[in-house]
C-alpha positions as CSV (number, residue, x, y, z in Angstrom):
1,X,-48.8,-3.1,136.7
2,X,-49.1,-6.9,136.9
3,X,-47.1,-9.1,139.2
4,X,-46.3,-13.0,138.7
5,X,-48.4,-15.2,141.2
6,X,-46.2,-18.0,140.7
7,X,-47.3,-21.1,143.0
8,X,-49.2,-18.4,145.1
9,X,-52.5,-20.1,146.8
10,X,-53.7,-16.8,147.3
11,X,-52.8,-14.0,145.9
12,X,-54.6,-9.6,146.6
13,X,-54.5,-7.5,143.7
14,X,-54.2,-3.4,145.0
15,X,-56.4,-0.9,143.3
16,X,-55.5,2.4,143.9
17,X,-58.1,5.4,144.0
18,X,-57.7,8.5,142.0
19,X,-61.5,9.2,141.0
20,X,-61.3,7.3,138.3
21,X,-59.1,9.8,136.8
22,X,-55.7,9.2,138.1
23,X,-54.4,6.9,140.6
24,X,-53.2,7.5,144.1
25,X,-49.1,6.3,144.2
26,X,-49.6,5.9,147.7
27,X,-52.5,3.5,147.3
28,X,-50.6,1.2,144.6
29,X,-47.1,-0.5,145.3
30,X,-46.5,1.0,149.4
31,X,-50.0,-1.3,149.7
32,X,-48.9,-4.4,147.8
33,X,-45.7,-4.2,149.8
34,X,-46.8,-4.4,152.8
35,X,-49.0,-7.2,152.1
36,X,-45.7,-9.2,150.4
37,X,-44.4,-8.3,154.1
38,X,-47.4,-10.4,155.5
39,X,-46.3,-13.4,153.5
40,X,-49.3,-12.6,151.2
41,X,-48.6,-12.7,147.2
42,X,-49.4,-9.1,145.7
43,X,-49.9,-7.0,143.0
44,X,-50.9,-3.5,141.8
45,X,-53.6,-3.4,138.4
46,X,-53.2,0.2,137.5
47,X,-57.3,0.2,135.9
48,X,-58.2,1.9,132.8
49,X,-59.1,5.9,133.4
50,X,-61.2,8.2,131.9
51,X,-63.4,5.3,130.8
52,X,-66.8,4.4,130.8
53,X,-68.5,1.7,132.9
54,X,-68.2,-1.5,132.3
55,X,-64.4,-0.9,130.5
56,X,-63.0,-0.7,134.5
57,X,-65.0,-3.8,135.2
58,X,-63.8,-5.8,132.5
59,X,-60.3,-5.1,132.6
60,X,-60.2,-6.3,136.3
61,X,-62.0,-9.5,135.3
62,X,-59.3,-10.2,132.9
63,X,-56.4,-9.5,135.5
64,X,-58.1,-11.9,137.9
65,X,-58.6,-14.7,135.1
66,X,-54.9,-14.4,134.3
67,X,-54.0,-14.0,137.8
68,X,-56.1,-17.6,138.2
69,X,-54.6,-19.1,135.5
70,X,-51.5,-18.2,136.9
71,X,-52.1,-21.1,139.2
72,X,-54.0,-18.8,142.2
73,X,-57.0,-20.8,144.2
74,X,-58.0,-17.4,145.6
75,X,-58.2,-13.9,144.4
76,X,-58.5,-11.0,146.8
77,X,-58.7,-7.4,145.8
78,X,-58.2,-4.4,147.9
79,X,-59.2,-0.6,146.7
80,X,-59.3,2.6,147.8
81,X,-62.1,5.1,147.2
82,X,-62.9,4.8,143.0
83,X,-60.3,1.9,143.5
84,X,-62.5,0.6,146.4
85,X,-65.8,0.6,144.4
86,X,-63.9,-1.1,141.5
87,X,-62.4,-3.9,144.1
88,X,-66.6,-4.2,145.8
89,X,-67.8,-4.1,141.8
90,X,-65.7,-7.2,141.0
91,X,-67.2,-8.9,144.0
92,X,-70.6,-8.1,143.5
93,X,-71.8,-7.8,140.2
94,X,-73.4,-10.3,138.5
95,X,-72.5,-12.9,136.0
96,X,-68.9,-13.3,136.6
97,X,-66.9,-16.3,135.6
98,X,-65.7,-19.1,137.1
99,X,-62.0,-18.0,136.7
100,X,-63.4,-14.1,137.9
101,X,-64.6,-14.5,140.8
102,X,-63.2,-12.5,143.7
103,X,-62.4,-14.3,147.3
104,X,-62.6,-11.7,149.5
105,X,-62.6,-7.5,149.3
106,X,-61.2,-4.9,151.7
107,X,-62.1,-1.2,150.8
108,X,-60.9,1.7,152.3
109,X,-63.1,4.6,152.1
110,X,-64.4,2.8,149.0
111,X,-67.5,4.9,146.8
112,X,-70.0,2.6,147.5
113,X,-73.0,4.4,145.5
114,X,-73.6,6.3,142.0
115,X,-77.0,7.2,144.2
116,X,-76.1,9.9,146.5
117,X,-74.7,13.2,145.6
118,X,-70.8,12.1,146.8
119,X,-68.9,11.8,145.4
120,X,-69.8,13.5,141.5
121,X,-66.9,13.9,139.7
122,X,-66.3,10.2,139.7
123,X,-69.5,9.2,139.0
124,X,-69.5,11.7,136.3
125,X,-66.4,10.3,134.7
126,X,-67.5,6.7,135.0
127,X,-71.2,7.1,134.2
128,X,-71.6,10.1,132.3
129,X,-73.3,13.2,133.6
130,X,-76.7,12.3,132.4
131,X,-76.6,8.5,134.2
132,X,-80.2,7.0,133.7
133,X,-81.5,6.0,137.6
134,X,-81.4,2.5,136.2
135,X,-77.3,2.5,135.6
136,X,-76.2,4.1,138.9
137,X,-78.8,1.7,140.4
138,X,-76.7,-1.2,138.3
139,X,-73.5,0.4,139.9
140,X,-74.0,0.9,143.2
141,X,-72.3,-1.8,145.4
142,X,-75.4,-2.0,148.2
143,X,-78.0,-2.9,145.3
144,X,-75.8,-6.0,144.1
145,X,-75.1,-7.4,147.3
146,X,-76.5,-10.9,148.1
147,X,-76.1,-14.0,150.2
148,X,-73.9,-15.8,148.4
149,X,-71.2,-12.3,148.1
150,X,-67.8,-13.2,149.4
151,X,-66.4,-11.7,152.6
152,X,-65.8,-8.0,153.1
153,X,-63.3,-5.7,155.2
154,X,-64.3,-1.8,155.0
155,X,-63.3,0.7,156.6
156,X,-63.5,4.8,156.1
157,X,-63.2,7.8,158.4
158,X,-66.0,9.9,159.9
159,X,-64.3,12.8,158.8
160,X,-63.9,12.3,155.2
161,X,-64.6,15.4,153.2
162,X,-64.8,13.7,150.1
163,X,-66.8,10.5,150.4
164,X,-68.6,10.5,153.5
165,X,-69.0,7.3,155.8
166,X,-72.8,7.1,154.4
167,X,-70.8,5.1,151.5
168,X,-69.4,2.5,153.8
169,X,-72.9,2.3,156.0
170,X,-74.8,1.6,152.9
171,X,-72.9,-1.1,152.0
172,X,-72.2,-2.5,155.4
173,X,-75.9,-2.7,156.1
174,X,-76.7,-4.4,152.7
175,X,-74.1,-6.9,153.6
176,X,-75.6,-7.5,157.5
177,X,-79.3,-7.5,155.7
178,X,-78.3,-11.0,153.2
179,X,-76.0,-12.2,156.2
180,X,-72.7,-11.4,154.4
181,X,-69.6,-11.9,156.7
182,X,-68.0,-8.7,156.8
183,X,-66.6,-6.2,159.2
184,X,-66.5,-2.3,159.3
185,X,-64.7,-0.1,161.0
186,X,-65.0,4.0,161.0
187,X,-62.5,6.0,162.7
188,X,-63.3,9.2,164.4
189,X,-60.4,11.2,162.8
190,X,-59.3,11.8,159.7
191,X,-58.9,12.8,155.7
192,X,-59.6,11.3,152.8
193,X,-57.1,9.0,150.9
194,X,-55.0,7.9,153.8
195,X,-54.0,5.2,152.2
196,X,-51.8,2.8,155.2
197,X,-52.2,5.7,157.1
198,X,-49.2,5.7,159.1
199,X,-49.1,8.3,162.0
200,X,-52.6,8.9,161.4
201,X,-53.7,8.3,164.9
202,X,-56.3,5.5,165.8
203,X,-57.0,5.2,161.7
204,X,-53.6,4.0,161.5
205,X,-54.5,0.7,163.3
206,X,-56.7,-0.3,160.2
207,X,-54.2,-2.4,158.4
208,X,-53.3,-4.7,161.6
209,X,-57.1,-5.4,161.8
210,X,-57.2,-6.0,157.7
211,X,-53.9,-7.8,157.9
212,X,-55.8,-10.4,160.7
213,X,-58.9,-10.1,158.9
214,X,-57.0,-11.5,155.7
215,X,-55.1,-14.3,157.5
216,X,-58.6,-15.6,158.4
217,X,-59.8,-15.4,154.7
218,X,-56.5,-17.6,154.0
219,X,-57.2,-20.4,156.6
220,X,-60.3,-21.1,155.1
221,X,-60.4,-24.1,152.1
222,X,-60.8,-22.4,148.8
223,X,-64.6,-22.2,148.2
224,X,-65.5,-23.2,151.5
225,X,-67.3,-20.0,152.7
226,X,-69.3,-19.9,149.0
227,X,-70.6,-23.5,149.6
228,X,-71.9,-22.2,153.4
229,X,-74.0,-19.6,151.3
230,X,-75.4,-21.4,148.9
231,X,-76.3,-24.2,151.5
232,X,-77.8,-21.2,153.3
233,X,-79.6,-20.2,150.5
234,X,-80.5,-23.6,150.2
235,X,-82.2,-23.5,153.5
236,X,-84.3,-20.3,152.9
């Protein structure tokens, strides 16, 4: 589904999970309507399934160049497990346009990496069963991070059956090693795919952090936290 930015400065584009296979109603417009409730310009990209890497990839890079065209400064995504790897794959790999760049990413119990053994079926689906060591390398959100990636938001729960918190640590540490703002927060309790988690006990309070997380993203002039990294790179 694509929504009209409009005048938008800013504008979050949802991507639910589903394993690549399907995706997760709860994840799609109840997220981008809560974010319209912030004041914050919103829509759900309902990604190709069943597909092979890159087709997910690409067809996110074209909803963000027509989002930008669109008259948007800055585009933020926010995904949820498969959905969350898509949203940290848009940010972090390599060689993307001008017009598809990504602002700033928040990923809720996001897949992180085609390296471990969690979670198969979407890596399987994705990357085919038989994935060289080379393409799950090329695919795995720690191994493309570096100083000049955009902000990040993540957050997962230690209890997650499905795609364990290793997935968020990974990617959280590859973010502190090249001095990445980000934050991270796990919560003790609870499943997978919460989505807002509402009533979910202390995971619930996840989308009051993002929702002050992403008003900070906002205040800052379009570009201005790229042009810190590369003068840091600069530096080095």
């Amino acid at each position: 589904m694509s929504g009209h930015v409009g005048s938008a400065a800013t504008h979050v584009v949802v991507l639910p999970g589903g394993g690549y296979a399907m995706h997760a109603e709860h994840e799609a417009e109840p997220v981008s309507d809560w974010l319209t409730g912030l004041g914050v310009s919103a829509s759900v990209f309902r990604y190709p399934l069943n597909v092979r890497h890159p087709a997910p990839l690409l067809a996110l890079r074209a909803e963000i160049r027509r989002i930008r065209r669109q008259g948007a400064d800055r585009v933020g995504v926010i995904g949820f497990s498969a959905g969350g790897h898509l949203a940290g794959h848009a940010g972090l790999a390599p060689d993307a346009g001008p017009l598809e760049e990504v602002s700033f990413a928040v990923l809720g119990y996001a897949i992180t990496s085609m390296e471990t053994e969690t979670y198969r079926p979407s890596q399987d689906i994705l990357l085919g069963d038989d994935a060289s060591p080379q393409l799950r390398r090329a695919t795995s959100l720690d191994r493309l991070v570096t100083t000049s990636a955009r902000p990040f938001f993540l957050w997962h729960t230690a209890e997650d059956p499905y795609v364990p918190p290793e997935h968020t640590y990974r990617l959280a540490a590859a973010l502190a090693a090249h001095e990445v703002p980000h934050t991270a927060h796990v919560f003790a309790h609870g499943p997978h795919s919460l989505g807002l988690a509402e009533g979910a006990g202390d995971a619930a309070v996840w989308s009051g952090l993002a929702a002050a997380w992403i008003s900070e993203q906002i205040g800052a002039p379009p570009g201005a936290r790229r042009a810190d990294r590369l003068a840091a790179d600069h530096r080095r």
